[in-house]
SEDO-665850 format. One record per residue (C-alpha): residue number from 1; residue in one letter; z, y, x. Coordinates in nm, 3 decimals, padded with zeros to 5 digits. Each point is the difference from the previous one (the first is absolute). Example, Ala and Ser with C-alpha at 12.3 -4.5 7.8 and 13.67 -1.06 7.14 Angstrom:
# residues 2
SITE    nr   rest         Z         Y         X
SITE     1      A    00.780   -00.450    01.230
SITE     2      S   -00.066    00.344    00.137
END
This chain:
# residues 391
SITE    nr   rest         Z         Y         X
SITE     1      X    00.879   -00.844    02.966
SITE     2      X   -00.302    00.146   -00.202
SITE     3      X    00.149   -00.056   -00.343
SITE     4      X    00.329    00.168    00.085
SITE     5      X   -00.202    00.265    00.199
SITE     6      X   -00.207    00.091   -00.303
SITE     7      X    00.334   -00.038   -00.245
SITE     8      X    00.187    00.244    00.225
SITE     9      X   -00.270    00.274   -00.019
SITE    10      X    00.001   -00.038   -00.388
SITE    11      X    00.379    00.064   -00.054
SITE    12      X    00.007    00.278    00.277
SITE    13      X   -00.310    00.150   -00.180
SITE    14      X    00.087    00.019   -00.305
SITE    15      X    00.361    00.099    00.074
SITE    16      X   -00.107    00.262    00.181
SITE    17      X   -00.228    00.090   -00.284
SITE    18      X    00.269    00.035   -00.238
SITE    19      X    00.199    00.186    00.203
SITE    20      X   -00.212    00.294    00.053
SITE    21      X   -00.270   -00.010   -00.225
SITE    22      X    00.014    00.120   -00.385
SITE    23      X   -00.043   -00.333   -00.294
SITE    24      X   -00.113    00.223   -00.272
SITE    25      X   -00.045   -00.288   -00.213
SITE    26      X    00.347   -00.132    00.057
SITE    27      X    00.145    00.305   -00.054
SITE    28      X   -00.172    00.016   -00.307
SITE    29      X    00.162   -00.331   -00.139
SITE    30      X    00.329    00.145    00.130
SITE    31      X   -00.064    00.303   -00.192
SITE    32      X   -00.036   -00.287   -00.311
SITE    33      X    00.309   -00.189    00.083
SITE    34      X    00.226    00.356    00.005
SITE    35      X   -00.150    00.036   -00.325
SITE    36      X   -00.012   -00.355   -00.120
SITE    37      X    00.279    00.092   -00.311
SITE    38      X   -00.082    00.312   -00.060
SITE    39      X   -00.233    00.144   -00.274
SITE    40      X   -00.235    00.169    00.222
SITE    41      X   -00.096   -00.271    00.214
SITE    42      X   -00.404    00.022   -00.049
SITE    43      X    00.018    00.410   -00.010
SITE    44      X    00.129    00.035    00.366
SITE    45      X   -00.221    00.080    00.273
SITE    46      X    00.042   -00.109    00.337
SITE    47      X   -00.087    00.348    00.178
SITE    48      X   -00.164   -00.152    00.334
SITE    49      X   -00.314   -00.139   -00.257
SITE    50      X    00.054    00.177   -00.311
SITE    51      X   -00.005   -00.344   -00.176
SITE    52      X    00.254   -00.175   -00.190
SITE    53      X    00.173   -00.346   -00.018
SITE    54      X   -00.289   -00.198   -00.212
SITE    55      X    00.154   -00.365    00.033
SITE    56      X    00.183   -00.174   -00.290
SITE    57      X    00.363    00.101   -00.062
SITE    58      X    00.111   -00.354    00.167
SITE    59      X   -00.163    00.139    00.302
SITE    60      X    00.198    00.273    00.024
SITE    61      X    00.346   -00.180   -00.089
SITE    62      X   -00.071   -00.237    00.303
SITE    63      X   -00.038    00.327    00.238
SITE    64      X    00.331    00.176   -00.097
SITE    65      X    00.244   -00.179    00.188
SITE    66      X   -00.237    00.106    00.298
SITE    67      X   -00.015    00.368   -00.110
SITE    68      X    00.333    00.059    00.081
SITE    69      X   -00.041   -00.080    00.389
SITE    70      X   -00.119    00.237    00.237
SITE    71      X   -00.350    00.047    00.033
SITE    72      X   -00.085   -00.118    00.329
SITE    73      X    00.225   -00.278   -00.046
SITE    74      X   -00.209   -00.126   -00.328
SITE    75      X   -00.332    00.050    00.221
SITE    76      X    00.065   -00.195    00.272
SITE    77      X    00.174   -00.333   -00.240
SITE    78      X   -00.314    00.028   -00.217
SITE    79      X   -00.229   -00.016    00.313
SITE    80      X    00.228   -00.303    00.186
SITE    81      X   -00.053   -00.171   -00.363
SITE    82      X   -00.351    00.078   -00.036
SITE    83      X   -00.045   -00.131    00.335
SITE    84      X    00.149   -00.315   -00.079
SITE    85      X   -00.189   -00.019   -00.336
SITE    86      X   -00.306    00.039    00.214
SITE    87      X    00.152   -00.322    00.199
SITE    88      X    00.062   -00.214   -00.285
SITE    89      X   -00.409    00.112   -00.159
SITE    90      X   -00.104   -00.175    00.331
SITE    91      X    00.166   -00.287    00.024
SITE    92      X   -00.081   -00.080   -00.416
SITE    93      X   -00.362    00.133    00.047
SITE    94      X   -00.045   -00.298    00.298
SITE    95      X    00.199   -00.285   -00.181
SITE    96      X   -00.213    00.065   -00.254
SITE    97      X   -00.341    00.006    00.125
SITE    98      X    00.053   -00.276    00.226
SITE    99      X    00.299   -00.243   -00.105
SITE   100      X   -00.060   -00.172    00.253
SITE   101      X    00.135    00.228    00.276
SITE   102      X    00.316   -00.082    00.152
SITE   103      X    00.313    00.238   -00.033
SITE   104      X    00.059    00.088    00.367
SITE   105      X   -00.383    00.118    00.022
SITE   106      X    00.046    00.159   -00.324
SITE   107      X    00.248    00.200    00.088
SITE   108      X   -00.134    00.076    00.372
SITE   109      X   -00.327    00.110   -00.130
SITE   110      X    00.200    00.214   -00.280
SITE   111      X    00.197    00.194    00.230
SITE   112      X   -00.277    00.028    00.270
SITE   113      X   -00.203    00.171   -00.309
SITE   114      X    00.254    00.199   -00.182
SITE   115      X   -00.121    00.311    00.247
SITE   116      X   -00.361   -00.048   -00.022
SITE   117      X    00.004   -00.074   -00.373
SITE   118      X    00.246    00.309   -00.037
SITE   119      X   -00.303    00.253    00.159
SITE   120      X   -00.214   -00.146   -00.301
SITE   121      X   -00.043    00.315   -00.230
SITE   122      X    00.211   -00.088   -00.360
SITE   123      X    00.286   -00.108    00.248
SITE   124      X    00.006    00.301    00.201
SITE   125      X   -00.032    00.237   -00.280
SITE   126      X    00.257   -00.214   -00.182
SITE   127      X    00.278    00.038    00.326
SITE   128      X   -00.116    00.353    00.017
SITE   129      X    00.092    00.157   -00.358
SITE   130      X    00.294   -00.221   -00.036
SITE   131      X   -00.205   -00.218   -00.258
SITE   132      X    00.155   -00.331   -00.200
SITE   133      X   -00.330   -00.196   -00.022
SITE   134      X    00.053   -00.229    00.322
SITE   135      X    00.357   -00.115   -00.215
SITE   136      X   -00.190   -00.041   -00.311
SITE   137      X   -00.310   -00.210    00.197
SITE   138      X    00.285   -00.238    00.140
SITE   139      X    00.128   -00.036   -00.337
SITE   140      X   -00.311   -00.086   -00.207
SITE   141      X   -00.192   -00.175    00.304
SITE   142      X    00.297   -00.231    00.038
SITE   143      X    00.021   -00.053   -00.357
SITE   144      X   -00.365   -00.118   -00.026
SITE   145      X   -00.034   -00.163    00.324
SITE   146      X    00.275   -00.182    00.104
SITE   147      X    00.254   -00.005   -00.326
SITE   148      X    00.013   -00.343   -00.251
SITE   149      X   -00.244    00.008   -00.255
SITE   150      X    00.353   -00.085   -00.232
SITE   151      X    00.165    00.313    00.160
SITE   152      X   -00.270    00.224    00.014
SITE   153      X   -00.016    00.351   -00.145
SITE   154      X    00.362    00.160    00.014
SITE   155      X   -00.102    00.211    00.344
SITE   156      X   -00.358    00.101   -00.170
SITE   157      X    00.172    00.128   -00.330
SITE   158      X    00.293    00.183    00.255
SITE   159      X   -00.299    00.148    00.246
SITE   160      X   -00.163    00.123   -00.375
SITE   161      X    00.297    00.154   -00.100
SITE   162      X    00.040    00.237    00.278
SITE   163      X   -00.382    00.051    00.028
SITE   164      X   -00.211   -00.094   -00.325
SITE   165      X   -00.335   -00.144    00.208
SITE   166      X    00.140   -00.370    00.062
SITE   167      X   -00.039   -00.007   -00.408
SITE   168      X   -00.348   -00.133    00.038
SITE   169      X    00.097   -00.314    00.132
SITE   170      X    00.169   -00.056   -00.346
SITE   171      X   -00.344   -00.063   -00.181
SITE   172      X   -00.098   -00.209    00.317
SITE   173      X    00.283   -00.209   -00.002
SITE   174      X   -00.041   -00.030   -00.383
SITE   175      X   -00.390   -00.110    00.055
SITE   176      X    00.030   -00.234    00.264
SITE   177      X    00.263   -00.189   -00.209
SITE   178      X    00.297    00.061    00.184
SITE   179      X    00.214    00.063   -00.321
SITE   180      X    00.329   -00.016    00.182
SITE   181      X   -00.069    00.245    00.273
SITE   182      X   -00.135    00.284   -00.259
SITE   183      X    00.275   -00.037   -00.220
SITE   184      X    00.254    00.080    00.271
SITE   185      X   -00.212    00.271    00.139
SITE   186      X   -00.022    00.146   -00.334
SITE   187      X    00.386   -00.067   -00.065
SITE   188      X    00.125    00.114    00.325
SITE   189      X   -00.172    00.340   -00.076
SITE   190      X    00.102    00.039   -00.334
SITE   191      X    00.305   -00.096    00.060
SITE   192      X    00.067    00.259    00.278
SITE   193      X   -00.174    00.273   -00.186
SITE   194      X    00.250   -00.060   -00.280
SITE   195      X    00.307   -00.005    00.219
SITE   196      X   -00.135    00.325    00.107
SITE   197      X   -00.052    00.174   -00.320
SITE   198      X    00.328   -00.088   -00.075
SITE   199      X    00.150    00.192    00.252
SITE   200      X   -00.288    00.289    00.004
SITE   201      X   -00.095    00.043   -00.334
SITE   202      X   -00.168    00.254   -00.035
SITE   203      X   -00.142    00.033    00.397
SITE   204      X   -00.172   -00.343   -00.092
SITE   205      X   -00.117    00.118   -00.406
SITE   206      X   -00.186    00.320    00.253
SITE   207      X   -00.192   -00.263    00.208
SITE   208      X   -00.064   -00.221   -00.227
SITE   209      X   -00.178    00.212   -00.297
SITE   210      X   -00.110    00.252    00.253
SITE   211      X    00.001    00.011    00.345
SITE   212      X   -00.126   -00.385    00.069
SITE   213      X   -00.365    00.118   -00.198
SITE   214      X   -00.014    00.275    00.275
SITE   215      X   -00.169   -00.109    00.329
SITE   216      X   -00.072    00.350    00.098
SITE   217      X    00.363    00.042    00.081
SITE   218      X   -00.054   -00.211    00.316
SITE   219      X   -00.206    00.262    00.137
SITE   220      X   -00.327    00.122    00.011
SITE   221      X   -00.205   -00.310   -00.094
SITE   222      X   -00.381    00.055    00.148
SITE   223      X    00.206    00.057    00.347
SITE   224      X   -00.191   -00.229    00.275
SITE   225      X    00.375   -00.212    00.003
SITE   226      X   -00.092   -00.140   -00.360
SITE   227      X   -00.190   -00.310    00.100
SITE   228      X   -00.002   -00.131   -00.360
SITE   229      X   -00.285    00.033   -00.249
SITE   230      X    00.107    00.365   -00.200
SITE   231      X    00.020    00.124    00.341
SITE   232      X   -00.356   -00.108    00.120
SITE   233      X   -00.153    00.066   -00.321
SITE   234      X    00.139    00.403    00.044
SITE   235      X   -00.141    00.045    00.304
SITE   236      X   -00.351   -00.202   -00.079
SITE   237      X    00.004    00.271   -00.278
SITE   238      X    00.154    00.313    00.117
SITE   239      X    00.258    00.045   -00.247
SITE   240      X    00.268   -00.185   -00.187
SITE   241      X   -00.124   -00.278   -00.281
SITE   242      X    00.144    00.026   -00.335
SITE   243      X    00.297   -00.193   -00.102
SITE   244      X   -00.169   -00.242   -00.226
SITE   245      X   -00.283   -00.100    00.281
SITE   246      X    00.297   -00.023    00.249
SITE   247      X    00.105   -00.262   -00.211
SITE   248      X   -00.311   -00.167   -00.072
SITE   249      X   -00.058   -00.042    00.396
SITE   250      X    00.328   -00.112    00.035
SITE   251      X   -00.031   -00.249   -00.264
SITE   252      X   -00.336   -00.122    00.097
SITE   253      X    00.151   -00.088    00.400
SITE   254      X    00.281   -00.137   -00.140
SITE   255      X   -00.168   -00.276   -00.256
SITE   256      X   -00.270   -00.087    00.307
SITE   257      X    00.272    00.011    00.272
SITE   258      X    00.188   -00.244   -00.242
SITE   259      X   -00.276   -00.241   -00.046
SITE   260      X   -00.106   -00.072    00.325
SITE   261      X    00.381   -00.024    00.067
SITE   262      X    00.028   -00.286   -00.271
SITE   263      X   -00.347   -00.180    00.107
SITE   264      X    00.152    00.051    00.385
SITE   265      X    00.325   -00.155   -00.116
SITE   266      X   -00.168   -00.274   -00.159
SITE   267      X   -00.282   -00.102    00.282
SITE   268      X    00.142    00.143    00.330
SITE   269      X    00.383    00.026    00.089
SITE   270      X    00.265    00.266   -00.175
SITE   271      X   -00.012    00.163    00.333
SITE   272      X   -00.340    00.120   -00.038
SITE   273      X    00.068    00.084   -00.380
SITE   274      X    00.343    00.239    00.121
SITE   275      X   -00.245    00.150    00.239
SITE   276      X   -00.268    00.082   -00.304
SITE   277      X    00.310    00.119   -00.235
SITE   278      X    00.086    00.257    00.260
SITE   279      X   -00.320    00.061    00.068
SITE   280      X   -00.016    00.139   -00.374
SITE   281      X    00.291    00.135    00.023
SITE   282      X   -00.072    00.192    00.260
SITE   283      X   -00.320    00.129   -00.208
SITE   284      X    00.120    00.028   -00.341
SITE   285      X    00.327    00.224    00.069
SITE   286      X   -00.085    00.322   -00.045
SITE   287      X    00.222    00.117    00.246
SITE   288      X   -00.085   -00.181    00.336
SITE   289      X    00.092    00.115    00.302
SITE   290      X   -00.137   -00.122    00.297
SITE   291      X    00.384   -00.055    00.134
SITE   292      X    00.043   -00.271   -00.336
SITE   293      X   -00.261   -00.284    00.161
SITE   294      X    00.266   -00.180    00.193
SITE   295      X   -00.154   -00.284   -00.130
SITE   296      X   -00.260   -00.011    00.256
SITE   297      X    00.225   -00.127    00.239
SITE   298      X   -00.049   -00.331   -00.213
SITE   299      X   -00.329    00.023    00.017
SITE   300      X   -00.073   -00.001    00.315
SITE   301      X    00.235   -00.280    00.055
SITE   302      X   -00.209   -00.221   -00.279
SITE   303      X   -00.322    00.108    00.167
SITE   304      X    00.113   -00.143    00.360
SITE   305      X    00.190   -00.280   -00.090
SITE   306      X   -00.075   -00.123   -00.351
SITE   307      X   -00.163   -00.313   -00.052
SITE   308      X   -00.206    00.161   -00.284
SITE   309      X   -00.079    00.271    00.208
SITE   310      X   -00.355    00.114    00.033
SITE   311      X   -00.250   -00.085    00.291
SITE   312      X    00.056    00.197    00.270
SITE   313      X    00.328    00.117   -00.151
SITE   314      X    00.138    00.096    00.354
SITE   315      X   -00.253    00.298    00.003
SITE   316      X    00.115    00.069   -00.340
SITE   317      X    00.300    00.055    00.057
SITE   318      X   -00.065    00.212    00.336
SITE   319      X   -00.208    00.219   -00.230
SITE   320      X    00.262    00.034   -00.283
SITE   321      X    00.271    00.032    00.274
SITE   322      X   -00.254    00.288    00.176
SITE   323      X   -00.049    00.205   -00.346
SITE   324      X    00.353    00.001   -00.029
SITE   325      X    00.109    00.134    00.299
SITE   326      X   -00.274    00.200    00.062
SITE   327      X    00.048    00.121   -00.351
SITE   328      X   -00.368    00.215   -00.015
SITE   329      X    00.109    00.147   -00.334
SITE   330      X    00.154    00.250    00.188
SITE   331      X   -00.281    00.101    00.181
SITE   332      X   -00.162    00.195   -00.299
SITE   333      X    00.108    00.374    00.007
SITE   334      X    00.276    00.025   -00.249
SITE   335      X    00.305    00.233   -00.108
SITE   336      X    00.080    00.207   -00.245
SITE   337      X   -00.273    00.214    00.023
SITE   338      X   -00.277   -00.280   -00.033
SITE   339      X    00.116   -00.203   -00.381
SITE   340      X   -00.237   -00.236    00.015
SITE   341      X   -00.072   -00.119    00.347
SITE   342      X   -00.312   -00.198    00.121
SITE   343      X   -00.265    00.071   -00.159
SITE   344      X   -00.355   -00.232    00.070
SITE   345      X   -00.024   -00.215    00.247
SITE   346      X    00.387    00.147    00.125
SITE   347      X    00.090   -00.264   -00.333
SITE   348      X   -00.044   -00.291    00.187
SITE   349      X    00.252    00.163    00.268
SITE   350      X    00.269    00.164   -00.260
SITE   351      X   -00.012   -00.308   -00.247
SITE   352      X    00.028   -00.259    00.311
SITE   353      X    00.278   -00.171   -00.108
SITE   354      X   -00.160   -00.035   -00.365
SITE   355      X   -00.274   -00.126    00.128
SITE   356      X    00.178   -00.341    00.125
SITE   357      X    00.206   -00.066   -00.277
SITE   358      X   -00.385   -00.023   -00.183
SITE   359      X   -00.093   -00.206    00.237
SITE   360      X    00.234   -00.194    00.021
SITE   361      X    00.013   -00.048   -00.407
SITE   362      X   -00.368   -00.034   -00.029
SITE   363      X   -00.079   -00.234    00.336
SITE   364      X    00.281   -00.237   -00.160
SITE   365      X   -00.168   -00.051   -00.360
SITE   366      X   -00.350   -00.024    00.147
SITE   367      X    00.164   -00.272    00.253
SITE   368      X    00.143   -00.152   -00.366
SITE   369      X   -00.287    00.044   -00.143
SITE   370      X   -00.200   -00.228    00.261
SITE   371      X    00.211   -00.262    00.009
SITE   372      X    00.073   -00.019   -00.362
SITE   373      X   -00.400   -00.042    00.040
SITE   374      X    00.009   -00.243    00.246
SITE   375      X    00.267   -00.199   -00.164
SITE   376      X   -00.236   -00.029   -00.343
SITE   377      X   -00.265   -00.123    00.246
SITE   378      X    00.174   -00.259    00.151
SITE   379      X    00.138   -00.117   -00.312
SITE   380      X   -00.351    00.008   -00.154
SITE   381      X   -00.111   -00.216    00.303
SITE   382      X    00.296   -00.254   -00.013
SITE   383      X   -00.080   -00.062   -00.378
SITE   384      X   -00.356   -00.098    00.076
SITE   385      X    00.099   -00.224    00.265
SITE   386      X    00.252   -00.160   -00.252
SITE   387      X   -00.256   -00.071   -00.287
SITE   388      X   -00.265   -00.138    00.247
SITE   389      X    00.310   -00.222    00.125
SITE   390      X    00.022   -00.124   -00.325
SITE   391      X   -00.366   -00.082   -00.104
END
């Protein structure tokens, strides 16, 4: 009775949620989809936020049949699908940490879960503004995880399309050899950015010459809720870095995320490599909000099950899983009267969630690192043997 127990509270939560609580952020793609053919499309302003639809154009085309339903009827579908989004993140994130596991516990652990895992912070923020990221996370985790290598890359280029982050597993995919996979990822976007120029010319000309080299439309970027590296690096410094040494930093986590993706790819499992390619993603994006990281739902999974886990990855994962819900970035004063929050030893605090995607990237390639190490040993050691063998 547990799992339905737990299941039960979830859909009655977030139901009642959406029923009297406000999704800014899904009324803001709303706002997009009303204006999904028109000309002003990245000019509107939603008025709850004073921010704008800052999507792609395909984004917005796949929110306007929904902008023409009532309000609170669009809130509480979006939360019953988010919900089961959330449900299907589970059940991939335990096949794929641990294969073995049979369906019926699979699915009992998954719904028994689905509440606990939904109090983690980038879920609850997520079911609370009405985000799309848990959709987009069952899209590209599936894709990765539990997809044919021969069909591989159609739901990473469609999750890109409508949000342009999931592009950095194109380069990944293309380094770790998987040609088929990055050429439908690549296609699959391209494909449906060109179907939507074609019917929003101009609306997708706007984005794609202007508005896409604007992260500052997002919001205010050195806001504590900006868990990638521009965001840390404001605060660290008390104001906002030029563009050019945005770029740099961004550039700089992306080529090191990237590599110790590869070498992971190559030495460990792909598991562990998706986990350090969203790792960087989560650090490279300019614009990362702590709600984005549903991710670590995977990651806690491949920490308590995996069979490449690390030692002690139980408590690992009972950390991660504590940070997340405990969510300490939070704890810094913040608002719009403090820009740059957390200041000294408060960093450790406001850039918490930063903090473990580092880890995370930098405890895996020193892990590499050894056993690459250890691997040239024993292989040095296994040669001698041989030659004394043979004199």
């Amino acid at each position: 009775m547990w799992p339905i127990i737990s299941a039960s509270i979830g859909v009655i939560g977030v139901t009642v949620l959406a029923a009297v609580h406000r999704l800014i952020d899904l009324g803001t793609y709303l706002l997009g989809g009303a204006h999904a053919f028109r000309s002003d499309l990245y000019r509107v302003i939603y008025p709850p936020t004073h921010l704008g639809f800052t999507y792609p154009p395909f984004a917005a085309v796949l929110f306007s049949p929904l902008s023409h339903l009532s309000v609170h009827l669009d809130q509480i579908v979006f939360s019953w699908l988010s919900l089961v989004a959330l449900f299907g993140v589970l059940l991939i994130s335990f096949r794929a940490a641990c294969p073995t596991l049979d369906r019926r516990t699979i699915v009992w652990w998954a719904m028994l879960l689905i509440t606990p895992i939904g109090l983690l912070d980038p879920v609850r923020e997520t079911l609370l503004l009405g985000q799309v990221n848990i959709l987009l996370a069952l899209a590209v985790i599936g894709d990765m995880t539990i997809v044919r290598p021969n069909r591989r890359g159609y739901l990473v280029g469609l999750a890109a399309a409508i949000k342009l982050t999931p592009l950095i597993l194109v380069p990944y995919l293309l380094l770790t050899r998987q040609r088929g996979s990055w050429l439908r990822a690549l296609g699959t976007f391209v494909v449906a950015g060109a179907a939507t120029a074609a019917l929003t010319s101009s609306t997708s000309w706007t984005y794609w010459t202007h508005d896409v080299w604007k992260p500052n439309s997002a919001g205010w970027l050195p806001w504590v809720g900006n868990q990638g590296v521009v965001g840390v690096a404001d605060r660290l410094l008390g104001h906002t870095i030029s563009a050019p040494t945005m770029f740099l930093l961004v550039a700089i986590i992306t080529v090191v995320g990237l590599f110790v993706a590869v070498r992971a790819y190559r030495v460990s499992s792909p598991l562990l490599a998706f986990l350090i390619i969203e790792a960087t993603e989560s650090m490279a994006s300019p614009v990362s909000w702590s709600h984005h990281f549903i991710w670590v739902v995977l990651l806690i999974a491949w920490l308590a099950l995996a069979s490449d886990r690390p030692a002690h990855g139980e408590w690992w994962a009972a950390l991660v899983a504590a940070v997340f819900w405990a969510a300490p970035i939070w704890w810094v004063p913040h608002g719009p009267s403090i820009p740059y929050a957390g200041h000294g030893w408060l960093m450790l605090i406001a850039d918490a969630f930063f903090i473990v995607f580092t880890v995370v990237v930098l405890a895996t390639l020193a892990r590499l690192f050894r056993n690459s190490r250890h691997s040239r040993v024993m292989g040095g050691q296994r040669t001698r043997m041989r030659r004394r063998s043979e004199t």
